[in-house]
C-alpha positions as CSV (number, residue, x, y, z in Angstrom):
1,X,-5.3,35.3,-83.2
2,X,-8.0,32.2,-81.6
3,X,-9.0,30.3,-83.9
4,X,-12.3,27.9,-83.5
5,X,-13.1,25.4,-86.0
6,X,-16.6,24.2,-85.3
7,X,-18.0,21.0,-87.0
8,X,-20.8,18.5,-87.2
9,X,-19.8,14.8,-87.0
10,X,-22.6,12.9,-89.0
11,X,-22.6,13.0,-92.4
12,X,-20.0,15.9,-92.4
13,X,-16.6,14.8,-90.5
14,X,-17.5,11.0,-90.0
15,X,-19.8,8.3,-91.9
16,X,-21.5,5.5,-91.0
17,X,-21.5,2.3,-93.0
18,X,-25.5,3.3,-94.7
19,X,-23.8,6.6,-95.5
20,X,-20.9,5.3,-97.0
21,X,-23.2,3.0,-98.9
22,X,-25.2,5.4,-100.0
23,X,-22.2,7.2,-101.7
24,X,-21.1,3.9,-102.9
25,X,-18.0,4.6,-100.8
26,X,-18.3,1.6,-98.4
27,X,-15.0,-0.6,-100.3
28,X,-12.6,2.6,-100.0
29,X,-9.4,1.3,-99.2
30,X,-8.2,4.3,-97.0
31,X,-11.2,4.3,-94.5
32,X,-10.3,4.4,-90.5
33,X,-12.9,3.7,-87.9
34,X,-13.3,6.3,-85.5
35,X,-16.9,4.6,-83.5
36,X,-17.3,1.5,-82.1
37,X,-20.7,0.0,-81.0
38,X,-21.5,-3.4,-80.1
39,X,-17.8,-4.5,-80.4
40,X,-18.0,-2.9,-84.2
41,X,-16.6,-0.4,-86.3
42,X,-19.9,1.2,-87.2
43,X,-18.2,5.3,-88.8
44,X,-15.2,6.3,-90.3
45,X,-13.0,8.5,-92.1
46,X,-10.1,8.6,-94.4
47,X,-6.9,7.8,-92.9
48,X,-6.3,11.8,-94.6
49,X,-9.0,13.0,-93.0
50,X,-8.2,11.6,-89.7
51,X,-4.4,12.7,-90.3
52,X,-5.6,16.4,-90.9
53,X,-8.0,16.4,-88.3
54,X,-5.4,15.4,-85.7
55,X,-3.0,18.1,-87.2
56,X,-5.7,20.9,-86.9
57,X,-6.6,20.0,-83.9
58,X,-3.3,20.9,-82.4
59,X,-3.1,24.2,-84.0
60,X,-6.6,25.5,-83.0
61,X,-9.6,24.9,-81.3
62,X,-11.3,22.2,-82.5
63,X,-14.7,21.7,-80.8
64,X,-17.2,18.9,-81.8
65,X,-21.2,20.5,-82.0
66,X,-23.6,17.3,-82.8
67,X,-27.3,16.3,-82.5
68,X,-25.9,13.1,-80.7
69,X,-26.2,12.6,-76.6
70,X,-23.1,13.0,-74.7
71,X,-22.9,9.5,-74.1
72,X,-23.3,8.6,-78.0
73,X,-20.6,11.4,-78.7
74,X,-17.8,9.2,-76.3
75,X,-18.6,6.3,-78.5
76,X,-16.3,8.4,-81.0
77,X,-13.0,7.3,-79.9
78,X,-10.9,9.5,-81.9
79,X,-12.1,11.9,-79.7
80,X,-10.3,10.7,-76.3
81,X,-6.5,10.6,-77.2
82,X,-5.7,10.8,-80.5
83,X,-7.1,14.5,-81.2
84,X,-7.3,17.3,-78.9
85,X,-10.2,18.4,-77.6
86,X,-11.4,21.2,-74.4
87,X,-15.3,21.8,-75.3
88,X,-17.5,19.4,-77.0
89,X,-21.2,20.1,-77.9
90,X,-23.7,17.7,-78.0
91,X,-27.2,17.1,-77.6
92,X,-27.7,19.9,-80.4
93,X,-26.4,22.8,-77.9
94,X,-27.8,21.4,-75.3
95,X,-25.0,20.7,-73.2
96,X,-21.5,21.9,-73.2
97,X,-18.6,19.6,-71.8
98,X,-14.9,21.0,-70.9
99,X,-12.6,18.9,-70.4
100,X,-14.9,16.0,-70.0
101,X,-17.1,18.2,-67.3
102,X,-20.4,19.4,-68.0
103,X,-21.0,23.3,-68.2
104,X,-23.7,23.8,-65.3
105,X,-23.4,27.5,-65.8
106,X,-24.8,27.4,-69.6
107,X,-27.6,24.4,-68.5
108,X,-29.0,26.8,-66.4
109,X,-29.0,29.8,-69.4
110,X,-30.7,27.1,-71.5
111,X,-32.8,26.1,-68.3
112,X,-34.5,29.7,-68.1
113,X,-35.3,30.0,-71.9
114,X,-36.8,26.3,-72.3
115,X,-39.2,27.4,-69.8
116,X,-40.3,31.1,-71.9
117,X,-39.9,30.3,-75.3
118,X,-41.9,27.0,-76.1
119,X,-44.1,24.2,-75.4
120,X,-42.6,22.0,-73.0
121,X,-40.8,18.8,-74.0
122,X,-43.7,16.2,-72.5
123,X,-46.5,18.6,-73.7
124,X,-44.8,18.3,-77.6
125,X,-44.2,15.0,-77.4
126,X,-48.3,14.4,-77.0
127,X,-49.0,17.2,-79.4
128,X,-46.9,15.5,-82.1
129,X,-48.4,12.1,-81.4
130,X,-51.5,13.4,-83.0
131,X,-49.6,13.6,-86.3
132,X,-49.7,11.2,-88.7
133,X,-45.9,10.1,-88.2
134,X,-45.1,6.6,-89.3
135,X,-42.2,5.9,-87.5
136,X,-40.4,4.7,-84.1
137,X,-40.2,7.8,-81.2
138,X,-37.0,8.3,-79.6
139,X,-36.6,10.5,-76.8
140,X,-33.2,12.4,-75.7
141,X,-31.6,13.3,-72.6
142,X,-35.7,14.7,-71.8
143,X,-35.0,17.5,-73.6
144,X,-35.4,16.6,-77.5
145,X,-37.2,14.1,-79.5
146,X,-36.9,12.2,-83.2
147,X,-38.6,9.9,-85.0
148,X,-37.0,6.9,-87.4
149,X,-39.0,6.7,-90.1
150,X,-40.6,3.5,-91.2
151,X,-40.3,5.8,-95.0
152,X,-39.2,8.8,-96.1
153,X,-42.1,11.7,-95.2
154,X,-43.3,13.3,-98.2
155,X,-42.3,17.1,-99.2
156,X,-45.7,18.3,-98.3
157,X,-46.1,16.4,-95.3
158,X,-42.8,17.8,-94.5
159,X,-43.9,21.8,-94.5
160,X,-46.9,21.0,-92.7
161,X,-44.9,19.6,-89.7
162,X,-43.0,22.3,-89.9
163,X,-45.1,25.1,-89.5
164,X,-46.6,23.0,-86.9
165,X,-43.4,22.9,-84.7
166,X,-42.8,26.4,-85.4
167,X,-46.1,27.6,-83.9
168,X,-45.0,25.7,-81.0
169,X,-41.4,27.7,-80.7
170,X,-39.9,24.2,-82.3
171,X,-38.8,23.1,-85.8
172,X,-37.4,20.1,-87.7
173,X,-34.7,18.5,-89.4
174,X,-35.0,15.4,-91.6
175,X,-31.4,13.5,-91.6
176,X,-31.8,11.0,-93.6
177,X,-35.0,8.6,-91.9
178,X,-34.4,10.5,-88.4
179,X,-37.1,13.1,-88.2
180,X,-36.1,15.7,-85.4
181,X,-37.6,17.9,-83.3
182,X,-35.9,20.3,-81.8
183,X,-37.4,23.4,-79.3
184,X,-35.5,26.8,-80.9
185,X,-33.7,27.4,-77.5
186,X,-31.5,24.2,-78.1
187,X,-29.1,25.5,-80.6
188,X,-25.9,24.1,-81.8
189,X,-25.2,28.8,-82.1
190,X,-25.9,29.6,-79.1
191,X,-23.9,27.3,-77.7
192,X,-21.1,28.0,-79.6
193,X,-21.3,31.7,-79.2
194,X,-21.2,31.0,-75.2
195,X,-17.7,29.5,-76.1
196,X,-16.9,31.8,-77.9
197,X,-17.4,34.9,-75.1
198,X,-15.9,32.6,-72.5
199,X,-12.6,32.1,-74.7
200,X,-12.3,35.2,-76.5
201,X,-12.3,33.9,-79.9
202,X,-11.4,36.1,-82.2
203,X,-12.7,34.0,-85.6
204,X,-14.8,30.7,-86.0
205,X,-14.9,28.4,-88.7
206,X,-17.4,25.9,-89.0
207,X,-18.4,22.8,-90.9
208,X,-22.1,21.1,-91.4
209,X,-24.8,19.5,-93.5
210,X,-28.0,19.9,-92.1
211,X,-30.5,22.4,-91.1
212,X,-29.4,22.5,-87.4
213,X,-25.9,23.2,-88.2
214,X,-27.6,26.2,-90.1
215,X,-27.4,27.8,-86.3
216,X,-23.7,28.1,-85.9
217,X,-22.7,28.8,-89.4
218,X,-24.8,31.8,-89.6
219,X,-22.0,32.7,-86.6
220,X,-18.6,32.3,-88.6
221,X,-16.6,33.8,-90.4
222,X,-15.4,30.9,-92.8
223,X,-18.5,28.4,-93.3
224,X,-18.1,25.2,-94.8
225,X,-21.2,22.7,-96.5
226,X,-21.0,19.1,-98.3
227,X,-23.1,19.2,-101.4
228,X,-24.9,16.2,-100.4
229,X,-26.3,17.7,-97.0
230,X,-29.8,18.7,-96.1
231,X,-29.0,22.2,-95.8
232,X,-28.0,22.3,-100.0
233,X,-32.2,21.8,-100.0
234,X,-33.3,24.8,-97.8
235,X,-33.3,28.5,-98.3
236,X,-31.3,29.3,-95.3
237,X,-28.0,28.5,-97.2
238,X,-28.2,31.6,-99.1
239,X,-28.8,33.6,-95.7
240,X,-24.9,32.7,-94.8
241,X,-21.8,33.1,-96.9
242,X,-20.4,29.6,-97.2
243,X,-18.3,27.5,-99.3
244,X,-19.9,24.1,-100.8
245,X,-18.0,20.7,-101.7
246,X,-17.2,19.6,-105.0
247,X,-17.1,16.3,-103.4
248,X,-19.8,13.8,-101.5
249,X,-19.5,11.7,-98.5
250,X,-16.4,10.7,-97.4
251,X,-14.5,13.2,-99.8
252,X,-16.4,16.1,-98.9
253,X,-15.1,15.5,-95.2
254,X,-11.7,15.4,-96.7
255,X,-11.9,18.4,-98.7
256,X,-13.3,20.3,-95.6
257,X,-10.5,19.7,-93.3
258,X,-8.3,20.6,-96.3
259,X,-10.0,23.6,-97.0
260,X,-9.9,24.6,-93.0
261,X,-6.1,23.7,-93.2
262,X,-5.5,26.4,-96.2
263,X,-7.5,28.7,-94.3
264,X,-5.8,28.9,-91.1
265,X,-2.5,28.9,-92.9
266,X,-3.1,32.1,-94.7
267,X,-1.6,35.1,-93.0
268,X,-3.7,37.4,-91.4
């Protein structure tokens, strides 16, 4: 049997130094870096966590699906040597890589829906602008934006620019003070179910926090969420059958990889 173990990195697998703070986690003894920028350690996990992850990774198909550009993605070094790795999704779906290569036949797939099933990239950008957003605009790979938030957008606030992106064939996700939009064709699932065909998969397991992993999890068969995610907040999670952490930050990672490791063990 092919087994796929999907995950998100952020806040799932991997913390940065505000998310470890923010869990008061920051002093643990055990952490490993696993990203350097600007000649610092700047995310990690625990040295069980990394152990595990290197472990599963050699038993299945581990493949990486995160909202972060290619190029921010290699900035995650145990993802060159240390941990095997074929496919990586980044960009939110929006590009595949296999074996370091980029899939051109799934950017032209996503090519053909970007131009039938929303307002275009530049066109939302301007349409957004007119929103009262308080924050800095980031733009990636031309395909997605985000804004980081000067402060935290209000709840109400928040539904109003979702049903906003929605009319335009877009929605949201608020990750911490990144507000994202995303068009509905760029999908973390479709992606992931293009893998899936091309491979032959025969069950996928995933891992995420957020409403964008909400995509691929709706796919698997075994569907993992930290309690501390942005997902626990939204009624989607009780449109997918899913297991939720005891444990927060840095130890819900760790329970995830050991909860994927008892899975995969268990005869079939």
């Amino acid at each position: 049997m092919m087994n796929l173990f999907a995950s998100d990195l952020d806040r799932t697998l991997i913390y940065s130094k505000r998310a470890l703070q923010s869990f008061s986690q920051d002093n643990l003894s055990d952490l490993v870096p696993v990203e350097r920028k600007d000649e610092s350690d700047v995310a990690f996990m625990t040295g069980r966590s990394f152990a595990m992850l290197k472990e599963l990774a050699a038993s299945l198909m581990f493949v990486p699906v995160t909202t972060r550009t290619y190029e921010q993605y290699k900035r995650i070094f145990i993802f060159s040597e240390d941990i095997q790795i074929n496919y990586a999704v980044t960009a939110n779906g929006a590009n595949i890589h296999y074996k370091g290569q980029e899939l051109l036949e799934w950017k032209e797939v996503l090519k053909r829906r970007l131009g039938q099933d929303c307002t275009l990239y530049q066109d939302m950008i301007e349409n957004v602008s007119r929103l009262s957003i308080q924050g800095n605009l980031k733009k990636a790979e031309n395909l997605f934006f985000y804004y980081i938030l000067d402060t935290v957008t209000d709840q109400m606030n928040l539904e109003e620019i979702s049903r906003f992106a929605l009319e335009h064939g877009w929605r949201i996700s608020l990750q911490g003070k990144k507000l994202y939009f995303m068009p509905n064709p760029i999908c973390k699932g479709e992606a992931l179910q293009f893998i899936k065909e091309r491979e032959m998969v025969d069950r996928m397991i995933g891992a995420g926090d957020s409403i964008l992993d909400y995509d691929f999890l709706r796919y698997c068969q075994e569907a993992f969420v930290p309690n501390h995610g942005e997902l626990m907040q939204r009624p989607e999670i009780k449109k997918i059958v899913c297991k939720i952490t005891q444990n927060k930050g840095v130890w819900a990672g760790e329970e995830i990889l050991d909860s994927v490791n008892k899975t995969v063990n268990i005869p079939i």
